[in-house]
C-alpha positions as CSV (number, residue, x, y, z in Angstrom):
1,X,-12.2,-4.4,-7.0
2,X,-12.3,-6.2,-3.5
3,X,-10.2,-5.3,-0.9
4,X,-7.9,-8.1,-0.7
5,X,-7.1,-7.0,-4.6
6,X,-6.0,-3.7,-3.9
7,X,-4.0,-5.1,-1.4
8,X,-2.2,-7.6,-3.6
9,X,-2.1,-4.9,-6.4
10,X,0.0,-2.8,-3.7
11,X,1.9,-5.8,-3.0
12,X,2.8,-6.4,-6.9
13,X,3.5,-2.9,-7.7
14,X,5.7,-2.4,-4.9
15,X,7.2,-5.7,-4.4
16,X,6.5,-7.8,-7.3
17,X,4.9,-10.4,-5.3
18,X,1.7,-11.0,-3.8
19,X,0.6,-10.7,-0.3
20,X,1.3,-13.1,2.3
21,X,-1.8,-14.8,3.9
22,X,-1.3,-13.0,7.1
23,X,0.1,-10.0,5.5
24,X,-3.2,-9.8,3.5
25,X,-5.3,-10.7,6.6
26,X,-3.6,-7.9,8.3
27,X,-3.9,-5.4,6.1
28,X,-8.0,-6.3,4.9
29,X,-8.4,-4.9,8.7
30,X,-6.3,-2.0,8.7
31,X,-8.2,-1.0,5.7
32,X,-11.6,-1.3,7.3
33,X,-10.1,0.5,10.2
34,X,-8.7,3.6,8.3
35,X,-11.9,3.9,6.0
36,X,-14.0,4.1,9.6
37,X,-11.2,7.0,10.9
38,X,-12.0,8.4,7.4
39,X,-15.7,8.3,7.9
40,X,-15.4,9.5,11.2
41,X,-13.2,12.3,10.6
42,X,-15.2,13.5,7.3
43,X,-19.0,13.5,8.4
44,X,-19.2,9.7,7.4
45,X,-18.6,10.5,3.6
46,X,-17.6,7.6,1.4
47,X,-15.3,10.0,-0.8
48,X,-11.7,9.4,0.1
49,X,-12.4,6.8,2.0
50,X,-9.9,4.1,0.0
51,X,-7.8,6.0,-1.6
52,X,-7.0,7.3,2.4
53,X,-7.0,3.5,3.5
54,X,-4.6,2.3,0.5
55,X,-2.1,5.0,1.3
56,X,-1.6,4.5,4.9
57,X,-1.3,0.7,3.9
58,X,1.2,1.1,1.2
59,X,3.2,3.5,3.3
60,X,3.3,0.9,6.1
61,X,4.6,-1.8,3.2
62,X,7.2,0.5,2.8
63,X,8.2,1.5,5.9
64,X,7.9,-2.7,6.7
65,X,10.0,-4.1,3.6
66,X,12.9,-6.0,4.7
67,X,15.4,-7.9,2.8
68,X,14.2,-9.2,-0.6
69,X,11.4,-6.6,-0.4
70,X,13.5,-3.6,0.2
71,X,16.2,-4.7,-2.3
72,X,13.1,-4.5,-4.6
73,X,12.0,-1.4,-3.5
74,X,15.9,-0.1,-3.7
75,X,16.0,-1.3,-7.1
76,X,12.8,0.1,-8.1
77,X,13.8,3.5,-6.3
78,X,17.3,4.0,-8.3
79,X,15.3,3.3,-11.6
80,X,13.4,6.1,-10.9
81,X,16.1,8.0,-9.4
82,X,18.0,8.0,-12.9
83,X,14.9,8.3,-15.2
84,X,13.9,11.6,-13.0
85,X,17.7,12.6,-13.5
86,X,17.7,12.1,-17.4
87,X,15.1,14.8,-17.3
């Protein structure tokens, strides 16, 4: 999966919509800029490497979402909310 696919896939899961051009552009750097910190920080092994780039990225989507993008993630978080409380 390319880069700019994870991104959107963060995009849909999160907000139901896909990235924004310079959204996607942003974030296809970022990523190459957290998987060097990642291979600088951890002997230049590939292991992690995503996985540590997609989770900074999707935490700055949702510390970013504003309006219709955090009344999705509201939503999204109260569904959860009550299917956690059920158990």
């Amino acid at each position: 999966m390319s880069g700019s696919e994870r991104i959107h896939n963060l995009y849909d899961q999160m907000l139901n919509r896909d990235a924004e051009p310079k959204g996607l552009e942003f974030y296809l750097e970022r990523m190459e800029q957290y998987r060097q910190k990642w291979h600088d920080d951890h002997a230049r092994d590939e292991t992690g490497a995503t996985v540590f780039a997609l989770s900074k990225i999707a935490l700055a989507i949702f510390e970013g979402a504003q309006r219709n993008d955090l009344d999705t993630l509201n939503r999204k978080i109260r569904r959860l909310s009550a299917v956690l409380e059920a158990f």
